[in-house]
Every structure is written in C-alpha cells, then in structure tokens.
C-alpha positions as a Python dict, from the first residue, in 0.01 Angstrom:
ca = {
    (1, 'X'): (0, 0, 0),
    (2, 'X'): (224, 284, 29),
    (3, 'X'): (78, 645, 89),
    (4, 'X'): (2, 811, -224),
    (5, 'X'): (126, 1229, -259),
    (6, 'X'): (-103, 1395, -469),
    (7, 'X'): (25, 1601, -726),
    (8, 'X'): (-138, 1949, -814),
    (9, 'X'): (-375, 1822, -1027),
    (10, 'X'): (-483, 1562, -802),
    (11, 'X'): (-496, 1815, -551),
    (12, 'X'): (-773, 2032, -757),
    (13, 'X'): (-956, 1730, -824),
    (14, 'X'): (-1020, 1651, -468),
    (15, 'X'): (-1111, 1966, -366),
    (16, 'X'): (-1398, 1954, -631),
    (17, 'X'): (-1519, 1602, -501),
    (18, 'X'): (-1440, 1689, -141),
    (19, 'X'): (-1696, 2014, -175),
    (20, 'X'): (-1971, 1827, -367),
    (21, 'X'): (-1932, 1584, -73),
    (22, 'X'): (-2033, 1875, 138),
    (23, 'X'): (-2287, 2006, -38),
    (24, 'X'): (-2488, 1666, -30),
    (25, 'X'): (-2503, 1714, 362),
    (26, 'X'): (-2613, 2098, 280),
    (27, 'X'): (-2855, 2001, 52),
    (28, 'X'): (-3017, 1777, 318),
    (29, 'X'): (-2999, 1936, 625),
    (30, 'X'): (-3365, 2108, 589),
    (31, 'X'): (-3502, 1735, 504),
    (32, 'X'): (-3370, 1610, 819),
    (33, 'X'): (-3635, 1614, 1086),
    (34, 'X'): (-3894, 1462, 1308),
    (35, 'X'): (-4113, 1200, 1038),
    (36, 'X'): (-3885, 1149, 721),
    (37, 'X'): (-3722, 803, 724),
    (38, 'X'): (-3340, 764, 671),
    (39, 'X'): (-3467, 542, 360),
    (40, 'X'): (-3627, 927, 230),
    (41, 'X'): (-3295, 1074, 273),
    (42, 'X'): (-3102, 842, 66),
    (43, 'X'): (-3300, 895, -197),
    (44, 'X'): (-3281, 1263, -160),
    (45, 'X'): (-2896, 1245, -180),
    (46, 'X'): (-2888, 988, -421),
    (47, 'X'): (-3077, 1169, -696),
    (48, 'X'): (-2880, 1482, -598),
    (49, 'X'): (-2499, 1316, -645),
    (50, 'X'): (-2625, 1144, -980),
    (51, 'X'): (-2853, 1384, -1161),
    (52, 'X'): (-2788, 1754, -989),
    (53, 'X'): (-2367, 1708, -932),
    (54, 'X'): (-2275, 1444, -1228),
    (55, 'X'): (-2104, 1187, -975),
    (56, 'X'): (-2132, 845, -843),
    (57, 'X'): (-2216, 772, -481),
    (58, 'X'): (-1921, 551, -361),
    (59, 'X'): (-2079, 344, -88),
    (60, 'X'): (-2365, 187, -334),
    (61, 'X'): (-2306, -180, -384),
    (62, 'X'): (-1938, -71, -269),
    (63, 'X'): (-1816, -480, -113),
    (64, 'X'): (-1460, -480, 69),
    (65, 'X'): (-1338, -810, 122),
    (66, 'X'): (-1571, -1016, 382),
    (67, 'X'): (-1830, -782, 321),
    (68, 'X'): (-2184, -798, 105),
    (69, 'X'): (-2219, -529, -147),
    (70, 'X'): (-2370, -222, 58),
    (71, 'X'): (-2753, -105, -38),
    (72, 'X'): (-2758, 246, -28),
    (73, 'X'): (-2610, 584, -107),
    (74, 'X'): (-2507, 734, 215),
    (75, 'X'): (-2481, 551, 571),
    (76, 'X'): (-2734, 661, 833),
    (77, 'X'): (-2552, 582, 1209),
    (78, 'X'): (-2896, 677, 1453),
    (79, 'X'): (-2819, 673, 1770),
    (80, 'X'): (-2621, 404, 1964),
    (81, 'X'): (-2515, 311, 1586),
    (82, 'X'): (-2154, 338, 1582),
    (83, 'X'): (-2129, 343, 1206),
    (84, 'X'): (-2245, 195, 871),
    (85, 'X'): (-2580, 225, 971),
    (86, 'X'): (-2819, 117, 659),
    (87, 'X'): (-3107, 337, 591),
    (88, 'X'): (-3481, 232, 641),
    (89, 'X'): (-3846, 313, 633),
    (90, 'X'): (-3830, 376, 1046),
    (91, 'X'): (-3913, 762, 1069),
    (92, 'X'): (-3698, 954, 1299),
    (93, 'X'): (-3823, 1088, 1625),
    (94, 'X'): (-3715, 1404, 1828),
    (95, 'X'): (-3460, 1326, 2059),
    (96, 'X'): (-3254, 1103, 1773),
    (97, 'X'): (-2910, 1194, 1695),
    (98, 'X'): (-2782, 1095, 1342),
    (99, 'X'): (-2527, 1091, 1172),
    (100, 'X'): (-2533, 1096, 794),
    (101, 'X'): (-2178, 993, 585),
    (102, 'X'): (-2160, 1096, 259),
    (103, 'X'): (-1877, 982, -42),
    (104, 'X'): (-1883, 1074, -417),
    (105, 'X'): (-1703, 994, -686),
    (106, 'X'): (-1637, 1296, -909),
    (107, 'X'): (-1415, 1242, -1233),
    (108, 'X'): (-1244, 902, -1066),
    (109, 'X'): (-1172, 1106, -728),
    (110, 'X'): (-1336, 1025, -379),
    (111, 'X'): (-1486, 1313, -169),
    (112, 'X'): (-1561, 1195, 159),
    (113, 'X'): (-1722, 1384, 494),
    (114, 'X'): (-2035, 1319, 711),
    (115, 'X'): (-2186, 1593, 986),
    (116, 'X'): (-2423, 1427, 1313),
    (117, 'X'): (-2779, 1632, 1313),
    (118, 'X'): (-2981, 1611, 1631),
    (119, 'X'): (-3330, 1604, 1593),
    (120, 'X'): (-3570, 1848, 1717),
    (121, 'X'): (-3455, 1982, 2051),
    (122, 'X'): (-3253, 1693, 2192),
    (123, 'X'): (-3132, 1599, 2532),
    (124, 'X'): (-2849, 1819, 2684),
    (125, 'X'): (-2636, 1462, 2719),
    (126, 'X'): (-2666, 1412, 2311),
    (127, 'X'): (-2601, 1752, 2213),
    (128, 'X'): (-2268, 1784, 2448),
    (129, 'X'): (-2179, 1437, 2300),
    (130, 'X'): (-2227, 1566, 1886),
    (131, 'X'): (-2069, 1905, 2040),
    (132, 'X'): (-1733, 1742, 2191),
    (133, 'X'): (-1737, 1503, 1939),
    (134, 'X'): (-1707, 1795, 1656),
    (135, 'X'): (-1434, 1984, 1900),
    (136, 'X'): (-1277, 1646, 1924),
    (137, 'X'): (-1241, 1609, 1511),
    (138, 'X'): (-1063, 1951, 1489),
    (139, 'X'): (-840, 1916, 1812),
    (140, 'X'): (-716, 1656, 1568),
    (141, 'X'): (-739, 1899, 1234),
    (142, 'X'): (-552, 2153, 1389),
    (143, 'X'): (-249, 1913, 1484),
    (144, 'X'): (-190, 1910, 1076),
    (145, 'X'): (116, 2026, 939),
    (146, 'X'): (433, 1933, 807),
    (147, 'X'): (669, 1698, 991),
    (148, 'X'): (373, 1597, 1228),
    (149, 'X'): (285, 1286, 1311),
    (150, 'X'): (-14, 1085, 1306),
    (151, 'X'): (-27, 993, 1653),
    (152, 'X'): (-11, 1386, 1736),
    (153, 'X'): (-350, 1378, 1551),
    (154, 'X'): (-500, 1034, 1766),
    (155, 'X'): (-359, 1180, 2089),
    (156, 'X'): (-537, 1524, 2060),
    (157, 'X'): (-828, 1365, 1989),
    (158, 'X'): (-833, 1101, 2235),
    (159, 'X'): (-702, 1340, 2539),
    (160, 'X'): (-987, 1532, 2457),
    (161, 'X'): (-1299, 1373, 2465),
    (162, 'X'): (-1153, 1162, 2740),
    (163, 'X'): (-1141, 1454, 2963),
    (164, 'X'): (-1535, 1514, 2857),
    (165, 'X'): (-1577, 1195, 3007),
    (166, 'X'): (-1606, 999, 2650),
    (167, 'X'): (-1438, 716, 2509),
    (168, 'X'): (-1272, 620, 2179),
    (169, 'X'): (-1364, 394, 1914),
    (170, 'X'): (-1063, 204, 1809),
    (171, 'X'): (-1182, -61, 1570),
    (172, 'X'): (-1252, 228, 1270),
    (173, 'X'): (-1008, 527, 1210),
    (174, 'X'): (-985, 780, 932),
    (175, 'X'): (-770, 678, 669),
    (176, 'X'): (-606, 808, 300),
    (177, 'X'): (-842, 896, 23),
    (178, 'X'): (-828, 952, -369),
    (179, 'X'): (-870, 748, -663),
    (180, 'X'): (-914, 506, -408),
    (181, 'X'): (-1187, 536, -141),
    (182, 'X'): (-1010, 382, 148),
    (183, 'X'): (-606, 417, 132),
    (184, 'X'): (-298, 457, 276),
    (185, 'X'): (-262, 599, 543),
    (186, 'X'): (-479, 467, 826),
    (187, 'X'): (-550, 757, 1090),
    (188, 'X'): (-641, 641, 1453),
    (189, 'X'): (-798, 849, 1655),
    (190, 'X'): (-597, 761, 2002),
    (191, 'X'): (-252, 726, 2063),
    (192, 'X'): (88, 912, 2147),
    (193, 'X'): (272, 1232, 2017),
    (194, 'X'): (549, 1175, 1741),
    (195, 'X'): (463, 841, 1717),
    (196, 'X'): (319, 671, 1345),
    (197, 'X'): (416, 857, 1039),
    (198, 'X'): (525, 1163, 899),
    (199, 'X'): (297, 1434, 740),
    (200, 'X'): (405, 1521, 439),
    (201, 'X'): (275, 1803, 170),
    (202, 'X'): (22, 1680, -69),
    (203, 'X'): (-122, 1432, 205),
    (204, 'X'): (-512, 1358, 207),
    (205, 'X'): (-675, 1194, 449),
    (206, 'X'): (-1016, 1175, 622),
    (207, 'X'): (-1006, 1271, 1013),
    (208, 'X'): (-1343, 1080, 1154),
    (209, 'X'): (-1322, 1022, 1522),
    (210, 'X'): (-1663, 787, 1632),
    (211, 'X'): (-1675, 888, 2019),
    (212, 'X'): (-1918, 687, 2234),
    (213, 'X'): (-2118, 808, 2582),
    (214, 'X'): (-2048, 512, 2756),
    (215, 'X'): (-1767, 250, 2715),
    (216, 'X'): (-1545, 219, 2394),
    (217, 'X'): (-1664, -168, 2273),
    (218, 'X'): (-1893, -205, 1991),
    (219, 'X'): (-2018, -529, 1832),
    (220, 'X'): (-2232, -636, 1530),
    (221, 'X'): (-2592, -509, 1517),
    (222, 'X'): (-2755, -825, 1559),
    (223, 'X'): (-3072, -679, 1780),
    (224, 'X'): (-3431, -847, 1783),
    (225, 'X'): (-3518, -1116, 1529),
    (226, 'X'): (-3341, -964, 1221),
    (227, 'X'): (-3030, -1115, 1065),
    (228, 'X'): (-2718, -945, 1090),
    (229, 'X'): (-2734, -699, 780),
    (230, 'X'): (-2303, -722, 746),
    (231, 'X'): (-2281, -360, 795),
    (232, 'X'): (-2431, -178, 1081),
    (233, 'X'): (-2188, -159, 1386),
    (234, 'X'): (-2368, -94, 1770),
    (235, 'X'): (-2215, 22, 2122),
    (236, 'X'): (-2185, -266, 2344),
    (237, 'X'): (-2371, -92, 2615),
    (238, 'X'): (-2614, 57, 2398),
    (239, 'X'): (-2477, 380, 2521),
    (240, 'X'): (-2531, 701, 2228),
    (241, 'X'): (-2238, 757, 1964),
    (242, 'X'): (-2145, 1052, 1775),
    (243, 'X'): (-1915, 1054, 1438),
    (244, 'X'): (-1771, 1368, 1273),
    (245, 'X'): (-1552, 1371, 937),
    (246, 'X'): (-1390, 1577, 733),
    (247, 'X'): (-1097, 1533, 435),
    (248, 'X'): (-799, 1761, 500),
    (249, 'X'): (-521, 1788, 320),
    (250, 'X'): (-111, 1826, 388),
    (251, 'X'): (-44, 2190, 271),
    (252, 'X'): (324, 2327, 266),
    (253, 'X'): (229, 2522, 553),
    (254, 'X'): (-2, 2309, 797),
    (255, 'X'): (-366, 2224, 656),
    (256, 'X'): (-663, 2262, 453),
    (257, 'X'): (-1004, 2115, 455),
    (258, 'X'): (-1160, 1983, 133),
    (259, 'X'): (-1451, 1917, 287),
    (260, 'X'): (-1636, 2232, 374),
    (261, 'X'): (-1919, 2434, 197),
    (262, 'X'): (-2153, 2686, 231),
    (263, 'X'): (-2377, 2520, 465),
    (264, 'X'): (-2093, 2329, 660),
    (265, 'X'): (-2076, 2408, 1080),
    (266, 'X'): (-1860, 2636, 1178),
    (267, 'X'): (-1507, 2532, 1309),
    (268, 'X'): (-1506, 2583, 1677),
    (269, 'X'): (-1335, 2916, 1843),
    (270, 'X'): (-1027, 2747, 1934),
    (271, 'X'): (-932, 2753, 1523),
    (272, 'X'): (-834, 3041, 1452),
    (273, 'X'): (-911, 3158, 1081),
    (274, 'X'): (-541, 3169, 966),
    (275, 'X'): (-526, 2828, 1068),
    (276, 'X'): (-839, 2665, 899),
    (277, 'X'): (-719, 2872, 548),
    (278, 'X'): (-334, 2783, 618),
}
C-alpha cells in the first residue's frame, strides 16, 4: 500500500473521529478505579461510541489476517500486558497500571488514541514508567514536520526512554490511519535520524510507543491453564509496560494532534504551545 495524503475534507473528518476518540477516554476516566472490571469499562465505552457519539467501535469483531475476530470495544493492556489486552470480569486493584486503547469509526473515518491510568496511588517505579513513557510519545510528536523523517520520530523516542533506563518494543509501531484503520505508513518507535520516509503535508498517523521496565521481548499470553486468547501480548520477563498514543497529523508547518480533548493530559513542558497548535 502506498501512503495515502488526505485531502481537506479528509482532514476535517479525522479531526472529528480523532476527538470523539478522545472523549471516550474522558468519558471514562472517573470509572476507572480500584473494583470495576475492565469487562465494566467496555461496556461503558461501548454504549457511549454507539448510542451517545453515533459511531462504530473499530476493534469489535475487527480479524486481520491470522487473527480471530476480536471480542470487545476497546483493548485493556493491565500491567505487564504489552498490548491487545481483552477485557474481563477480574476487578482492578490499586497498584495496577492500565492502559485503555480506544478506535471509532465516525462517518467511514478511524479515530484512534489510548492514555495508561494508574490506579489508586501506585508505586513510584509505575508512575515514572506511564510518566517517561508519555514524555517518550511526544519526544517523538514534536520531531513532526515537513521534510522529516520517520526514523527522526523512532530515534527520539527510543534515545529517550533508553536513557530512563527503559526499553523499546519493536514488534508493534504506530502506523497510517483513515478510511482504513491500520495503513500506510508504519511508524517504529526506534531507529536513526533521516532515515525511512519523508513527512509530507496532509500525513496521519498514530505515534504509540509500548515501553517496557525490564527487557524489550514479549511473547503470547499463554499464562496458567487458559488457552491462548490470539490477542493479548505479555513481557517476557513479566516486567510492567506502559503504552501512550495519539493521531497527529502532517501540517504545512510541523504538526497537529487529532487526538486531544477536554479531558486529555497535558503535553509535557518541553512542548511549547506554538508547537502543539503549529
């Protein structure tokens, strides 16, 4: 597939699906605490995307090749979950990181984002992980512009939670999005400056770097007596993960991000507000 520029029209219409994508997380950030099950919150966010926005959650019985058709609304990654993670009736604890990753379809376009929550007070390792994790995603944002190159955007992002003592996820990466949920181009979140391809105006991609505690490898949730579910993806070492993600698009002046709300964190000090509006 070949990278697809999105017109002005295309533009507006993933800004609209990119901001309802946000507002799902808003809307359930007060349900997200100590006794409500994962399970709870998909059906939260469900009923909120169909009957509230007017839209379609992507992921539900969404099947890429080699793949069974995924159960749920939204993907709920708890802990040393990598990504992918399926939602269920286990209630979540204090101490449990999450992350939640939310897609909707709005008027045939894809809006696509997710946000890590830490429940009740959390230990001071997990919150500097979700906490260099988020820096990590917009070290990478902020490398957006014009004539840049993907690799500027991998090598940010890798340098820097590196040097925090973190490692890198290879096996997933950000990638184009649209009509289409997953497109052209794919957006790794290592690698060297002015390598991969060009940014061009009218761009839009996700930026989603999964950042681990301990070492990089992952493998198949396979864990006790249950069968693999085809989905949920694990550390290696067990070790905690942490996932950010926004959608930003190619503007003729650096970036934008569709992806922010109301309700969404704020982008760390290093951005500096002409850039995140640029």
């Amino acid at each position: 597939m070949t990278i697809v520029i999105k017109n002005a029209e295309e533009i507006e219409a993933m800004r609209r699906a990119c901001r309802l994508a946000s507002e799902v997380l808003d809307m359930l950030t007060p349900h997200v605490r100590a006794g409500v099950t994962t399970k709870e919150i998909d059906r939260l966010a469900h009923d909120y995307m169909v009957n509230v926005q007017g839209g379609v959650p992507a992921t539900l019985n969404y099947q890429p090749p080699g793949y069974p058709p995924y159960p749920a609304s939204l993907c709920t990654s708890l802990n040393d979950v990598v990504c992918h993670g399926i939602p269920d009736e286990r209630p979540l604890k204090n101490g449990d990181i999450l992350n939640i990753d939310v897609t909707i379809i709005k008027d045939g376009f894809h809006g696509d984002n997710s946000r890590m929550f830490v429940i009740g007070e959390g230990s001071i390792a997990a919150r500097r992980l979700v906490q260099i994790t988020y820096e990590a995603m917009w070290k990478g944002i902020v490398k957006v512009r014009p004539g840049a190159r993907l690799g500027d955007i991998g090598h940010a992002i890798q340098t820097y939670a590196e040097n925090a003592g973190f490692s890198i996820v290879r096996e997933y990466c950000g990638h184009g999005v649209g009509r289409r949920f997953h497109e052209e181009p794919q957006v790794l979140h290592y690698g060297r400056p002015g390598t991969l391809e060009e940014l061009q105006p009218g761009m839009i991609f996700t930026i989603e770097p999964m950042i681990n505690a301990g070492r990089r490898d992952i493998k198949e949730d396979r864990k006790g007596n249950r069968p693999y579910d085809g989905w949920t993806i694990v550390t290696r070492d067990r070790s905690l993960s942490a996932h950010w993600e926004h959608t930003v698009l190619v503007t003729d002046s650096g970036y934008e991000v569709l992806t922010l709300s109301a309700g969404s964190p704020p982008p760390p000090d290093f951005v500096t507000p002409a850039l995140a509006a640029s």
